[in-house]
C-alpha atoms as one frame of an Amber mdcrd trajectory, in Angstrom:
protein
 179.235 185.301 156.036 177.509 183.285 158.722 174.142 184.267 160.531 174.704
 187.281 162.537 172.318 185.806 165.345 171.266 182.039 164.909 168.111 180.688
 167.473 169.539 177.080 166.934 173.038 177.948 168.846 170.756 179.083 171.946
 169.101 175.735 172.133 172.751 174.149 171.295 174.688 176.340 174.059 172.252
 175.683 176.721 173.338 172.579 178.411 176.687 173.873 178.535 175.517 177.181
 180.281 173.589 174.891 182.824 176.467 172.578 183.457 178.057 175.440 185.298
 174.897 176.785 187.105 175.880 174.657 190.421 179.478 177.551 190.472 176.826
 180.410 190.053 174.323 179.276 192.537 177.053 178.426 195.049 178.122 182.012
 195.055 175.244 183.297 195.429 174.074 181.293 198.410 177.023 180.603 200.128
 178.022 184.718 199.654 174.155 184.764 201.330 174.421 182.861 204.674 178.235
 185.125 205.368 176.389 187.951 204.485 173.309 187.670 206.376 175.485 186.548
 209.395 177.748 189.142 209.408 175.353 191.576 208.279 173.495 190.820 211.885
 176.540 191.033 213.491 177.327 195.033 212.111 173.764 195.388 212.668 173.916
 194.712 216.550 176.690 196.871 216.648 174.812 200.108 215.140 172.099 199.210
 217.553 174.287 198.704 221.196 175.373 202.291 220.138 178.727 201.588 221.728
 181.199 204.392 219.878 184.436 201.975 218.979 182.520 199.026 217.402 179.717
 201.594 216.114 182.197 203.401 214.054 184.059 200.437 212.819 180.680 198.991
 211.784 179.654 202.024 209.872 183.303 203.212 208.433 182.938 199.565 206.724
 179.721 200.145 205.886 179.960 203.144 203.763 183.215 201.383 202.388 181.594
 198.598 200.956 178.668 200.650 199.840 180.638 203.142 198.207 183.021 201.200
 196.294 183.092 198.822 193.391 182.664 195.436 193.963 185.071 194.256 191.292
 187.716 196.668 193.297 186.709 194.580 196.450 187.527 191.838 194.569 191.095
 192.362 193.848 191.566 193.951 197.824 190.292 190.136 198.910 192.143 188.099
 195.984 195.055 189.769 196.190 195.277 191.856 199.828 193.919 189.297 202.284
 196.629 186.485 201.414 199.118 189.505 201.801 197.679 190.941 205.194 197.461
 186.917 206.390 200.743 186.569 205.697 201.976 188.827 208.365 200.962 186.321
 211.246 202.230 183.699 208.873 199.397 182.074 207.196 199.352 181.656 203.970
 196.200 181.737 202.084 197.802 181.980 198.694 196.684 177.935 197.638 192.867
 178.821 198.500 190.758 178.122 195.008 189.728 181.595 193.796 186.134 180.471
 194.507 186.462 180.684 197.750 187.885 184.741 197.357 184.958 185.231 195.222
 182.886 184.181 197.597 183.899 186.189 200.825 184.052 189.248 198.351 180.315
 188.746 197.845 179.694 188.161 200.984 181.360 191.112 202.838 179.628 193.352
 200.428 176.469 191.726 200.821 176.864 192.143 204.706 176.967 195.828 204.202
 173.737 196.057 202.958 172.179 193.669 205.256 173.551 195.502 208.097 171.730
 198.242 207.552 168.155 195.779 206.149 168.121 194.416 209.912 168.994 197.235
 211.646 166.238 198.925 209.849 164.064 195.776 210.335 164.546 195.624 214.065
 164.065 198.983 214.547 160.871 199.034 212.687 159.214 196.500 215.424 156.772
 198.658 218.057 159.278 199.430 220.768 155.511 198.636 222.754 155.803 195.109
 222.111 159.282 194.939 223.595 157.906 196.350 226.640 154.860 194.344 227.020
 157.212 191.209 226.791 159.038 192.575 229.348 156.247 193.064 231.699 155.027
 188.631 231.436 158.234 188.455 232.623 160.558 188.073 229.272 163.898 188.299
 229.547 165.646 190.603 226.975 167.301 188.038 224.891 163.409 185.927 225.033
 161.547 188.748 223.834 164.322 189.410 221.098 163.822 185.648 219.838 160.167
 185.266 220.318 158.818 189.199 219.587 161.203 191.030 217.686 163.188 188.737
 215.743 160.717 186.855 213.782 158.793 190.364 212.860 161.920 191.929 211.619
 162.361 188.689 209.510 159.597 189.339 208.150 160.028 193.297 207.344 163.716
 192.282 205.802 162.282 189.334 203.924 161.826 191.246 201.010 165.065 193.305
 200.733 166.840 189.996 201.051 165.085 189.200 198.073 165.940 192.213 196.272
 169.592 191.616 197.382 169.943 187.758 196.326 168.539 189.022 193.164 171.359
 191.374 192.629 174.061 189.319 194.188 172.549 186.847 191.076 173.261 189.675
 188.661 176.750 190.348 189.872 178.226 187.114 189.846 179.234 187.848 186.227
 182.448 189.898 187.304 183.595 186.537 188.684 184.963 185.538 185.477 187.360
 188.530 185.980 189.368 186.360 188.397 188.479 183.342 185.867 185.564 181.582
 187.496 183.587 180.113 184.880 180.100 180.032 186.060 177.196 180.596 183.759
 178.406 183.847 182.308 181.952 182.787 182.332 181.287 179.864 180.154 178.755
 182.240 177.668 181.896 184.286 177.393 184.517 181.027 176.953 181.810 179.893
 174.057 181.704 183.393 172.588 184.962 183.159 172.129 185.700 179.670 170.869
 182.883 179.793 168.183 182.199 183.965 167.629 178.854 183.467 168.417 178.898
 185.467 171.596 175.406 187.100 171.634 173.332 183.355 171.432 175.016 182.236
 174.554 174.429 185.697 176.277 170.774 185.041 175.312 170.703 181.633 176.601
 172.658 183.021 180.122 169.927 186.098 180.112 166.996 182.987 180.075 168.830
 181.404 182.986 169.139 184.233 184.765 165.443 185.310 183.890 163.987 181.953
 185.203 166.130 181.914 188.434 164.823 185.455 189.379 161.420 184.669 189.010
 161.660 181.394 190.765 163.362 183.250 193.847 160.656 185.965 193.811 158.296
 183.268 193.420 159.805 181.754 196.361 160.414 184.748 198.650 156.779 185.658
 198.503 155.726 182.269 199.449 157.647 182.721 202.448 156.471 186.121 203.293
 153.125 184.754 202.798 153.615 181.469 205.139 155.228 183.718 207.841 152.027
 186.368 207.797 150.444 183.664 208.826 152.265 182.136 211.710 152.490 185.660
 212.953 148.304 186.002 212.659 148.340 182.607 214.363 151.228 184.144 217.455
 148.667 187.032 217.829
């Protein structure tokens, strides 16, 4: 009977965990910039407090807060080519990447909705109004008053949230992506030696956190500046 844990296949199974760290990184970044966007976009529509567009933004809200995301997963991968398909386009030849990554990102834009809503809100409604009175318009004082302060309130939480997204990438290999975890599973399976390349895909994971929180305080740091600087 073989070793029931051997160090030597970590070190082994590494380089083949890291040649598929570009699919798991792509997720999560491209899954970012959707969600951030149309996070901003549900956001705006909380905030104009107009009731139809308001109760759309939080009916989806509390959907994709509510629910699974591997459920999401199957609505996109299989429901969207289905719904498309009634104004006849068909989606059906799309690389499941791409479904993977507008899962991630609608669910991430529920969360973000309600980060920059918060965020905005959280800027001195007094600052808004002394803009106003050196003449700002309202869409000036947004960009140069409240826009880069609520950046900075949400900068964490966006953190918090890539960090998670990070986590969950690992129910990708349910529509059989093969990013990092994927391929700790595929090797798992090949050799029955799962737990070594679970242990290399925890160190991967491990490092990329703490380089993003590394790198998320940096830029906290660098914008507390420029904002002592604007003051």
């Amino acid at each position: 009977m073989g070793k029931l844990f051997d160090i030597q296949l970590v070190f082994e199974y590494f380089p083949k965990l890291l040649s598929r760290l570009h699919i798991t990184l792509s997720i999560v970044f491209a899954a970012t910039v959707l969600g951030v966007i149309l996070g901003t976009v549900l956001a705006l529509f909380r905030l104009a407090k107009t009731p139809i567009l308001n109760q759309v933004a939080v009916v989806y809200i509390s959907f994709m807060r509510g629910t699974p995301i591997i459920v999401q997963m199957f609505i996109v991968y299989y429901g969207l080519p289905l719904l498309l398909l009634m104004i006849h386009l068909d989606i059906n030849h799309w690389d499941k990447l791409i479904f993977i990554i507008i899962t991630y990102g609608l669910n991430m834009a529920a969360f973000m909705a309600e980060i920059i809503r918060a965020s905005i809100i959280g800027v001195s409604i007094g600052q808004t109004e002394a803009a106003y009175s050196v003449g700002m318009s309202r869409l000036q004082a947004f960009r140069r008053i409240v826009a880069p302060q609520a950046l900075l309130i949400a900068l964490p939480s966006l953190g918090m949230n890539m960090m998670g997204l990070l986590q969950n990438t690992s129910i990708a290999f349910s529509l059989g992506i093969i990013d990092v975890i994927g391929k700790a599973r595929v090797i798992g399976a090949s050799t029955y030696h799962t737990l070594e390349g679970y242990v290399g895909a925890a160190v991967i994971f491990l490092a990329l956190c703490i380089l993003m929180e590394y790198g998320f305080t940096h830029i906290e740091k660098k914008l507390k500046y420029k904002m002592i600087g604007l003051i």
